[in-house]
N, C-alpha and C positions, 0 to 999 in steps of 0.2 A: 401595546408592547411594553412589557415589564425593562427594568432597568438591572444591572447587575447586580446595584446595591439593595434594589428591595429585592427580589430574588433570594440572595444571601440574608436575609433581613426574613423572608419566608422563610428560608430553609432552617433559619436558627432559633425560628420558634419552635420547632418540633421536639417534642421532648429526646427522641432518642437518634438526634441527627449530630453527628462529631462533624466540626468543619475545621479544618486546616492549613495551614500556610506552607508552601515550602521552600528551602533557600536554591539557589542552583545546583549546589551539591547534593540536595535528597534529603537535608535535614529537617525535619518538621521544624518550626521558629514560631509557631503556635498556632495554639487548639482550644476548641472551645472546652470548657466546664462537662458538657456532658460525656463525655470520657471516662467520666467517673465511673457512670452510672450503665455506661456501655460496654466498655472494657476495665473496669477495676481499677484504672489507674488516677491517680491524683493526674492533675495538668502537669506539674512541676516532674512524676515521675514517668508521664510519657514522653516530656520533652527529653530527658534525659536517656533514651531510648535510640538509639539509629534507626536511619529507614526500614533497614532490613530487620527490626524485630518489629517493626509495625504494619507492614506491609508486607502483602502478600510477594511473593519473586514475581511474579505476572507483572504487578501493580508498580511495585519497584523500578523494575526491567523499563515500562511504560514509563514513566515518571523521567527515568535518567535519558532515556531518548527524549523526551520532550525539548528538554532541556539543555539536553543537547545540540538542537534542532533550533532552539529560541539563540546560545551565543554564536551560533553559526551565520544569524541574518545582522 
């Protein structure tokens, strides 16, 4: 059984895998480097981005329920 951290550790070797953080609000709070190379954006200029121009509405929508659902317990 693989752990979370090498899992993430797997996933961040892959050259064209973005991984990222989010706050409760939906705010990305950081990403990895290849974002660059994925979507065109520096890190600094995707952070500076809202959810909703990095995220699909689906993905969005999903995300603020989550989290929704997480200050609820």
């Amino acid at each position: 059984m693989t752990s979370v951290s090498d899992e993430y550790a797997r996933q961040a070797a892959r050259p064209n895998a973005v991984l990222w953080s989010m706050a409760p609000s939906g705010q990305i709070v950081e990403i990895s480097p290849s974002i660059e190379v994925v979507r065109g954006y520096t890190v600094d200029e995707a952070l500076a981005h809202g959810p909703a121009e990095m995220l699909t509405p689906a993905s969005l929508h999903t995300s603020l329920q989550y989290f929704e659902t997480m200050s609820v317990e």
